[in-house]
C-alpha positions in Angstrom: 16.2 -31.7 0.7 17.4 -32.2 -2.9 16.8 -30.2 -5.5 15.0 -32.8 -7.6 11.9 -33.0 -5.0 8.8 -31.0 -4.9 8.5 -29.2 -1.7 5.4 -28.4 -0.4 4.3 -25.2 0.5 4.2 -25.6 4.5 8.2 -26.1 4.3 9.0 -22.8 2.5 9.3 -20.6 6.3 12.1 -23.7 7.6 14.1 -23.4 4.0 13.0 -20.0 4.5 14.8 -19.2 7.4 17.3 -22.0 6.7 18.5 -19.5 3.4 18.2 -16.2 5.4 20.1 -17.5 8.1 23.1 -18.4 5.1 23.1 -15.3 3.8 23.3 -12.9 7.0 25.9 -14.9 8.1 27.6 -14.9 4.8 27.4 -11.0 5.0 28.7 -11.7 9.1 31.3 -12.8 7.9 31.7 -10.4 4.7 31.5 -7.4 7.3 33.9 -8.9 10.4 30.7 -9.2 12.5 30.0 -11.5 15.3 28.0 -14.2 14.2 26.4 -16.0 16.5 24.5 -19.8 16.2 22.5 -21.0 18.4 20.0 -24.5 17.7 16.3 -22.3 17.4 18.0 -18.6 16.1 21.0 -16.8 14.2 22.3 -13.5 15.1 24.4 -11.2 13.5 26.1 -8.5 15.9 26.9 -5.7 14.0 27.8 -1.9 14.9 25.7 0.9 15.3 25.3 1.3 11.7 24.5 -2.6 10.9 23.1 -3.2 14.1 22.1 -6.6 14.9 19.6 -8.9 13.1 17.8 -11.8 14.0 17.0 -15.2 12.2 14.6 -17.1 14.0 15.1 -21.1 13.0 12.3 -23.3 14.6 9.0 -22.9 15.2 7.9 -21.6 19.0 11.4 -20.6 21.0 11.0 -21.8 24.6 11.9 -19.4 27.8 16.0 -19.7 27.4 16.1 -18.7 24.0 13.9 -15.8 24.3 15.9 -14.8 27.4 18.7 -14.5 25.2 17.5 -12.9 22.4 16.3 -10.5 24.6 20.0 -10.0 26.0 21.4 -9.4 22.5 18.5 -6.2 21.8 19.8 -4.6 25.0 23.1 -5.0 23.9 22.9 -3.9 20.6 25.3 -1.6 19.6 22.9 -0.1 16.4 18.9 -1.0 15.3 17.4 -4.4 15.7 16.0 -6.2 12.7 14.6 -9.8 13.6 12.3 -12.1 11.4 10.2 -15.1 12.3 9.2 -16.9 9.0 7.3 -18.9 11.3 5.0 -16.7 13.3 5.3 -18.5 16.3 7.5 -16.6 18.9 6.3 -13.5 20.3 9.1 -10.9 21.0 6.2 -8.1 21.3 7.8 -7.5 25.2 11.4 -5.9 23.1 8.9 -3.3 22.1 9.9 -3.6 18.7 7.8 -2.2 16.1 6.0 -5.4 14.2 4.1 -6.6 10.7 3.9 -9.3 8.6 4.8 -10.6 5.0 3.7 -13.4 3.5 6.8 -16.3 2.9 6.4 -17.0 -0.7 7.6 -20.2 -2.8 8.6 -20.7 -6.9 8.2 -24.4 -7.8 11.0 -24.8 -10.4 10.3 -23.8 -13.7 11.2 -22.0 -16.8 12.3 -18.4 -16.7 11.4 -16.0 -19.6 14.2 -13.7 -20.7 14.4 -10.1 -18.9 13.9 -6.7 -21.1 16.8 -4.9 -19.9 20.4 -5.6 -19.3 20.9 -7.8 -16.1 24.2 -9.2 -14.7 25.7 -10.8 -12.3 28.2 -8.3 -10.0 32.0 -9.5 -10.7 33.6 -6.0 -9.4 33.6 -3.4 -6.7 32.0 -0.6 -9.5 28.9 -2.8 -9.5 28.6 -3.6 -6.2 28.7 -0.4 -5.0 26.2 0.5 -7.3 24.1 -2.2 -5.8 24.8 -0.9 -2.9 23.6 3.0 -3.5 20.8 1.0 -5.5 19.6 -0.9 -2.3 20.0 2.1 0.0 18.5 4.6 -1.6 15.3 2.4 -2.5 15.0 0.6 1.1 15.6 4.2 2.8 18.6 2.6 5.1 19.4 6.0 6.0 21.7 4.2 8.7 24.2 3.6 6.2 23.9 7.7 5.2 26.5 9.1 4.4 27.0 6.1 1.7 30.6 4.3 2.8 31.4 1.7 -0.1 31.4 -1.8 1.2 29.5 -1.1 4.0 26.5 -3.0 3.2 27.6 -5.4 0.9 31.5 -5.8 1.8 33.9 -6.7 -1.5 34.2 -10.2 0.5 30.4 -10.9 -0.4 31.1 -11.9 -3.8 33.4 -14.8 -2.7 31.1 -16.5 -0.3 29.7 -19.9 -1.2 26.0 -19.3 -2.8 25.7 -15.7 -2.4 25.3 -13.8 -6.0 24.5 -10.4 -6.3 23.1 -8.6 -9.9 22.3 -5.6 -11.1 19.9 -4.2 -13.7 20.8 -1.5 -16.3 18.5 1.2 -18.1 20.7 3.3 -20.7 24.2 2.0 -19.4 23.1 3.4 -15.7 22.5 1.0 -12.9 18.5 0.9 -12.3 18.2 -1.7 -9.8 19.4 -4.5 -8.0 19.1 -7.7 -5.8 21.0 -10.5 -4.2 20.1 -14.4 -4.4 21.2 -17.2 -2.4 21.8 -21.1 -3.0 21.7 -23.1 0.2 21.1 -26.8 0.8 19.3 -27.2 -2.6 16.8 -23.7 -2.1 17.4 -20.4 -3.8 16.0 -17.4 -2.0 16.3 -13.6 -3.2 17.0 -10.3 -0.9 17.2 -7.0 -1.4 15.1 -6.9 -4.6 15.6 -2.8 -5.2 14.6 -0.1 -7.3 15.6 3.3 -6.9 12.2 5.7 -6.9 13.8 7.4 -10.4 13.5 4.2 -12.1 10.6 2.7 -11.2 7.3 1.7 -13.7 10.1 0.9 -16.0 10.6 -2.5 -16.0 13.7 -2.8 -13.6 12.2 -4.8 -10.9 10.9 -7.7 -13.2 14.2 -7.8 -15.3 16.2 -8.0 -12.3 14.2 -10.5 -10.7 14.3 -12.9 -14.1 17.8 -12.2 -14.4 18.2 -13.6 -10.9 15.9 -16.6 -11.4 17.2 -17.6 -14.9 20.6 -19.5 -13.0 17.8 -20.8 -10.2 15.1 -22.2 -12.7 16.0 -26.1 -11.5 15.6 -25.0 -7.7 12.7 -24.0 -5.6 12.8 -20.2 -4.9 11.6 -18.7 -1.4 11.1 -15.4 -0.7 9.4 -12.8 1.9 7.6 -10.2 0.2 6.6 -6.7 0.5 3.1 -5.8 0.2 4.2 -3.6 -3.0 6.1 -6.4 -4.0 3.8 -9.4 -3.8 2.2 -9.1 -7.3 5.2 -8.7 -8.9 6.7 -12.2 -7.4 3.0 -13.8 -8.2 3.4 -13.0 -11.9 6.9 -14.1 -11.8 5.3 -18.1 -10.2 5.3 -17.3 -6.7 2.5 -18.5 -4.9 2.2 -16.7 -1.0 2.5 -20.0 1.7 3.0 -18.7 5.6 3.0 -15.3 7.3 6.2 -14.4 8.3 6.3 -12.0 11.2 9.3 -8.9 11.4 10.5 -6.6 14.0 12.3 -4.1 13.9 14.0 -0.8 15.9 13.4 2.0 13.3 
């Protein structure tokens, strides 16, 4: 799709899954991970920190697929993370624990001006900052004790499309995200604030600091229930459910 074409809402879960699949191979990649492509899903083998995730890519996976997808949880050298932005496969037989969160999509559109410092990571000081950022407000106590790079490798920051940025109260790293550019669609991940700094601000600064390079480009999203009003005063209008599993 170009970025100079109104999408409509029902094709935010494919550019949806189109972007996530992008950036978890990007971080694949990043990490020295076994990335794996298939037509109807992407997986990202990781080890039993990362653990493997799952990107879903069509709507309704026949027998085959499933089959293998089922092969790569009992494999799985760490948790299992997969995510179906289209609702449409069941993998409730991996007995995964499972929710929902709506796919959400920005139209493009002018981006007001954040209230605290945002920028765009260009070293390892920031990253890793991101990193601890992302961790400690996710609770990915698998990557506890913090190892630097783990989570977002040094190589992130070279991969096509893949920006990260970070938000700053008083000099001090507050909070964090990553976006993603693919095939004419920006998406965000990661969208973090640390429980010390939060009612401050820091999510909504990040989040237009982020958009402000993205303003000529749709924007998808998945969101968290805390996190839907937040994107719907930022433009984001709720489309599909998207349905999650995960391990732990």
């Amino acid at each position: 799709m170009r970025s100079d074409s109104t999408p409509a809402p029902q094709e935010a879960p494919r550019w949806q899954a189109r972007n996530s699949a992008a950036f978890w191979a990007a971080t694949g990649r990043a990490r020295g991970h076994r990335v794996i492509r298939r037509r109807s899903y992407l997986a990202v083998a990781g080890d039993e920190r990362a653990g493997l995730r799952i990107l879903i890519q069509e709507p309704g996976l026949g027998p085959e697929e499933v089959a293998e997808i089922t092969g790569l949880v009992r494999e799985a050298a760490g948790p299992v993370d997969a995510e179906d932005p289209f609702s449409a496969t069941d993998l409730d037989h991996l007995g995964l624990r499972s929710w929902r969160m709506p796919v959400m999509l920005r139209l493009p559109g002018a981006v007001g001006e954040p209230a605290a410092d945002v920028a765009r990571v260009r070293d390892s000081g920031d990253l890793w900052a991101a990193e601890r950022a992302v961790i400690t407000a996710f609770g990915l106590t698998r990557f506890e004790p913090h190892r630097p790079g783990e989570l977002f490798p040094l190589a992130l920051l070279d991969e096509p499309g893949v920006d990260v940025f970070v938000a700053r109260i008083d000099g001090v790293v507050a909070g964090a995200c990553v976006s993603v550019v693919h095939d004419g669609y920006g998406s965000h991940y990661w969208v973090a604030t640390p429980s010390a700094f939060r009612s401050r601000g820091v999510g909504r600064a990040v989040m237009l600091g982020s958009l402000g390079p993205l303003a000529h480009l749709p924007v998808t999203l998945t969101a968290s229930q805390l996190g839907r009003p937040l994107y719907e005063s930022l433009g984001f209008t709720a489309t599909t459910p998207s349905t999650w599993w995960a391990s732990r």
